[in-house]
N, C-alpha and C positions, 0 to 999 in steps of 0.2 A: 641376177647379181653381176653376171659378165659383162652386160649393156652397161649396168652403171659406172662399174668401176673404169669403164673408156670413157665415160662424160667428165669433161671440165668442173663443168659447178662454178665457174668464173663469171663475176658480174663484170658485166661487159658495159652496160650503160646504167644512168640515173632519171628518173625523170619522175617529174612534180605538178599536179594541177588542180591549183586553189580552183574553190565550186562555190557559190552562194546563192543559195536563195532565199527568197521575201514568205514570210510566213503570210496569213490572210489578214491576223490577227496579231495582238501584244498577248503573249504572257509572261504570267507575273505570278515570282513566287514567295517565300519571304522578304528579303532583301534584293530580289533582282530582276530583268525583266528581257523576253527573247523577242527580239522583231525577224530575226532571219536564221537561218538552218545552214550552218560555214563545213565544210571540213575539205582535204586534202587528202588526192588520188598519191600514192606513191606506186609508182611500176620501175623494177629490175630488173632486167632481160639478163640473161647471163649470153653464154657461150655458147653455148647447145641452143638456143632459140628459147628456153624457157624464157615466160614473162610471170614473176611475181607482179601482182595488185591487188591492193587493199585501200580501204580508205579510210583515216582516223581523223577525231576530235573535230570540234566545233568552235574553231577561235575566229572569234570577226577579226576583219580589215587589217590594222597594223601587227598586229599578234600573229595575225597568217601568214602575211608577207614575208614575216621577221622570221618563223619561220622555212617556210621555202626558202628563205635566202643563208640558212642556214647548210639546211641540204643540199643547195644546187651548190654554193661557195665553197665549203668547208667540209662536211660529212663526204658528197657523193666522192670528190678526186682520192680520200682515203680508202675509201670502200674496193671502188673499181680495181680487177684484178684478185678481187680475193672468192676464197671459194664457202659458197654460199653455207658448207657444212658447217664451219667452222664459227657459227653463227655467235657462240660465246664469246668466242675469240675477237668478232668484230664490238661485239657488246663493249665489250671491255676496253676496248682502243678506242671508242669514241663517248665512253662516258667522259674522257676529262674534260668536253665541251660544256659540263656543267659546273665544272670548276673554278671558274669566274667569278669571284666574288661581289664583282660591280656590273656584272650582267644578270640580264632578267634565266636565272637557272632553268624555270618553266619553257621557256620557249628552247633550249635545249636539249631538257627531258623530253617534249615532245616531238621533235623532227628523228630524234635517239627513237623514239614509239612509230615513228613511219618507217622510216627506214627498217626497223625490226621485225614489226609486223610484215612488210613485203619480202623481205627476205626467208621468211617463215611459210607463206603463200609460193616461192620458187621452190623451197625444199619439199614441202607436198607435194606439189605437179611435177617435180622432177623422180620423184620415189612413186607415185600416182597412189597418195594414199590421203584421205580426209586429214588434215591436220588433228580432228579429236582422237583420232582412234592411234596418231603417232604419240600423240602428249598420254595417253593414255585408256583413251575407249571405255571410260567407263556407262555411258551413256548416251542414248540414241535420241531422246528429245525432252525438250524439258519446259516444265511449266511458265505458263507466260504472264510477268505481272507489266503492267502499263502506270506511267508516269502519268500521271493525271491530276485533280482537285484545285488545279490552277485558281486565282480570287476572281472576284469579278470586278471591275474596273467601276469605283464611285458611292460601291456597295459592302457594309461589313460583310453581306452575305446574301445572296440569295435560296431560300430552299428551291425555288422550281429549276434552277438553272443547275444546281447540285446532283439534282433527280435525274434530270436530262442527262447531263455528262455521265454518272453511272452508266444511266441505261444504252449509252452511248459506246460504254465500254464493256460491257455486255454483250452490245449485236455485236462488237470484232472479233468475238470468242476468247478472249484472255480469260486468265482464271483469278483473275483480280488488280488490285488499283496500290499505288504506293501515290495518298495521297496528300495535297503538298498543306504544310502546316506553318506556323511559327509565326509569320505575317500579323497577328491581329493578337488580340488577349484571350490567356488562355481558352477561359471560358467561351470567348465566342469561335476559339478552332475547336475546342470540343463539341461545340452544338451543331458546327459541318462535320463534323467526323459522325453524330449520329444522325443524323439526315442519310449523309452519305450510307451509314450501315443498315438502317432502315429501306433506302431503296434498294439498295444492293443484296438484301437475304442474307439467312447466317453461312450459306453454302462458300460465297463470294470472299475473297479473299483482301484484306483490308491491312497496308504497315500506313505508316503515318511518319513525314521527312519534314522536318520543322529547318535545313540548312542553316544548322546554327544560328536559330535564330532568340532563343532565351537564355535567360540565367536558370542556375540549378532548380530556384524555388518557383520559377515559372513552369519550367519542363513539368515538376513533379505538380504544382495544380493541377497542370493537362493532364499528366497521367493520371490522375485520381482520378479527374472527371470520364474517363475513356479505358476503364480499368473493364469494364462488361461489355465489350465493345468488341470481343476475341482479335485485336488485334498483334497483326504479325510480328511484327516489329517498332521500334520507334527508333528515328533514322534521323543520327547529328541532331539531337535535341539543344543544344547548346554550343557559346560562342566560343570561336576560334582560338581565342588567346590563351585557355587554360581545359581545353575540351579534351584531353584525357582523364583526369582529373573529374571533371564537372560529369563525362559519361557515364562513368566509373560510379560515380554518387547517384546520380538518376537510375543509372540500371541494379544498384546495389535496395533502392527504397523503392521501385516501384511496382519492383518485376514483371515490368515488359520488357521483353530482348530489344537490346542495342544495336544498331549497326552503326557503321563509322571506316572511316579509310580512303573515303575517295577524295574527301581534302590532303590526305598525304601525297607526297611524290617518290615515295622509296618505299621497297617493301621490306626495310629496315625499321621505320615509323610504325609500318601498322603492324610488324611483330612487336613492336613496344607496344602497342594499342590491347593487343594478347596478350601477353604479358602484367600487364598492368591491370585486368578484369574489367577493362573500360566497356569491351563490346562481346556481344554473343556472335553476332556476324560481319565480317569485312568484306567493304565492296571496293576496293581496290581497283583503280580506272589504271588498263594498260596501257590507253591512248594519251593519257596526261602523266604518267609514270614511267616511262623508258621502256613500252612494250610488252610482248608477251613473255621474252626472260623474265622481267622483271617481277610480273604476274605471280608466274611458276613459282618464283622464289617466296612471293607470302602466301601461297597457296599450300607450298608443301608445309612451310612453318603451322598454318591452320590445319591440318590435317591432324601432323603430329600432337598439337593440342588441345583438340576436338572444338575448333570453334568453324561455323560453318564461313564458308564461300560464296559471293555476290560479284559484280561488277557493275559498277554504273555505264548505264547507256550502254551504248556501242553496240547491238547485237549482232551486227557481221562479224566481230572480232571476237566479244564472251559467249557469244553459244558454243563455239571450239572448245574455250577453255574452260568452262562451266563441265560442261559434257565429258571433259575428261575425266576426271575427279571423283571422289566418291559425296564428296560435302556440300555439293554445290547446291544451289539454291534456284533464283528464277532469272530469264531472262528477262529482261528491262526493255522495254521499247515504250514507243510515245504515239497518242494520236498519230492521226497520219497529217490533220493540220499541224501538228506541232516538230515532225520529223518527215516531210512529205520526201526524203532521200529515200530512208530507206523502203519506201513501195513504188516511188522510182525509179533509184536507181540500179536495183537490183532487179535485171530480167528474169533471174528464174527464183525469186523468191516462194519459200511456201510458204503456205495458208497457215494460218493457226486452226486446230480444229479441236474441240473440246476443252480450251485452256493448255494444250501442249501445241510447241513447234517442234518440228523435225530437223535437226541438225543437218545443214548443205552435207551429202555425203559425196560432191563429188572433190576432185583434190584439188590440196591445199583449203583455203577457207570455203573452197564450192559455192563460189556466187560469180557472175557473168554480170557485167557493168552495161546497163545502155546507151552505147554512143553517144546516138542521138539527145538524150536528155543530158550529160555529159556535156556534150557541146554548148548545148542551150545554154547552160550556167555555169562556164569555168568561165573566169576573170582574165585569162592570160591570154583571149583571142578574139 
């Protein structure tokens, strides 16, 4: 404690580097579709030589520029000089960047999620302790489900290419599929969801993410049709404009658990989402929401209310915050065609083994960035 309390803790510098790369393939899920793998390196150095890094979100081309140009502009010259503890303190002096009423809020909230999350990764390696086990330590690894079910391009469906992808996810060791739904009529996402449960065995673990893509009497056809199907969850079953509400009535008639939250940006939203009996579980994206503060704050709200805990995507960043927690639920990751960063860029990534990963226990978030691949695919050189 004597070492520390001689340490600055002063961020001393900012720096920012946008990364993309080209997927092999298009996917396509209800309404949308991925050709490349984007996100942005934030590294903090402070005073003492600590370097916080992390890297969040997935925004193509104009959205990532906007903002890096955020963070290099405006965010980093406020930051610089303060000390990294004080971590709320900085939270708080750069939300009003999302105050803007005639600026896009999202690309604010998210340079607000860089910047937090590495500031988060300095205060680890400066205490030299796992970021799970500072947030909390509730646990040491945690089951792995895989974003998967993607359509196939031409086709309402194919079973053989259905069967393959399971089995696909299968050989990586995950302990199941959150698979993508909503795109097509009900009935024919119900007739992939049992293909898929059919290959897959009852062991294999099955939610189903439609991205808002029905109305109330849509979602609940599916669900009738995929009622025996022991699925996990059912994830944003319905559209944007009224989906608390609309969740609320699908999860209230069909009883399959709801998830929801990671179209919000505040985790003031998706305690209304709690609130309101919309969902059984919130997966709240710290990378798209103002970081891990922001996280923490609807996690303890879920907590106190006994609804469980998710995070989309990002598993460098929610297996910390999953693992801290008593409620947490699975880590999310993707084919490695469809996220080939993270078995990239992460040097000392571990294995999945049996459907569990092991949470990085070294400090701060415990991952080591590959230069070299790094270099390969930042934008700014």
């Amino acid at each position: 404690m004597e070492a520390l309390t001689k340490m600055k803790s002063l961020i001393k510098d900012v720096e920012v580097i946008p990364v993309r790369v080209a997927l092999n393939k298009t996917f396509k899920g209800s309404h949308y579709y991925m050709t490349h793998r984007c996100t942005i390196i934030t590294r903090i150095t402070t005073e003492d030589g600590v370097v916080g890094e992390i890297y969040n979100g997935d925004e193509m081309e104009e959205a990532q520029a906007q903002i890096i140009k955020m963070i290099t502009n405006e965010m980093a010259p406020l930051i610089k000089g303060k000390n990294i503890f004080q971590v709320n303190k900085i939270w708080e002096e750069l939300l009003p960047f999302t105050f803007d009423i005639l600026a896009d809020r999202k690309i604010a909230l998210q340079a607000l999620a860089c910047i937090d999350s590495a500031i988060y990764d300095a205060i680890g390696k400066t205490l030299s302790i796992p970021l799970y086990q500072l947030w909390g330590g509730y646990q040491e690894k945690l089951p792995v489900m895989l974003i998967g079910g993607y359509y196939q391009e031409g086709v309402e469906y194919d079973p053989e290419a259905i069967k393959e992808d399971i089995e696909s996810y299968k050989e990586l060791g995950v302990a199941g599929v959150k698979f993508k739904v909503g795109g097509r009529k009900p009935e024919i996402d119900a007739k992939r969801v049992e293909i898929a449960r059919l290959a897959a065995g009852e062991e294999f673990i099955i939610a189903v993410d439609a991205n808002q893509g029905w109305t109330v009497m849509e979602a609940l056809h599916f669900a009738e049709r995929i009622k025996d199907y022991n699925i996990r969850w059912f994830e944003e079953p319905c559209h944007w404009y009224n989906d608390k509400t609309m969740m609320r009535d699908v999860r209230f008639m069909s009883g399959i658990p709801i998830t929801g939250g990671q179209s919000e940006v505040s985790a003031a939203a998706c305690i209304e989402l709690m609130k309101a009996g919309s969902i059984d579980v919130c997966n709240f994206d710290a990378s798209w929401g103002a970081g891990p503060t922001a996280w923490k704050q609807a996690a303890a709200a879920s907590w106190a209310l006994g609804i469980q805990m998710a995070h989309h995507e990002e598993p460098q960043v929610s297996a910390h915050l999953l693992a801290s927690i008593p409620n947490g639920t699975y880590l999310e990751v993707f084919h490695p065609d469809r996220d080939p960063l993270f078995y990239n860029i992460i040097e000392n990534r571990n294995p999945f083994i049996n459907g569990y990963y092991e949470v990085p226990n070294g400090h701060g978030f415990g991952i080591e960035l590959n230069r070299s691949y790094v270099d390969k695919h930042r934008l700014d050189k």
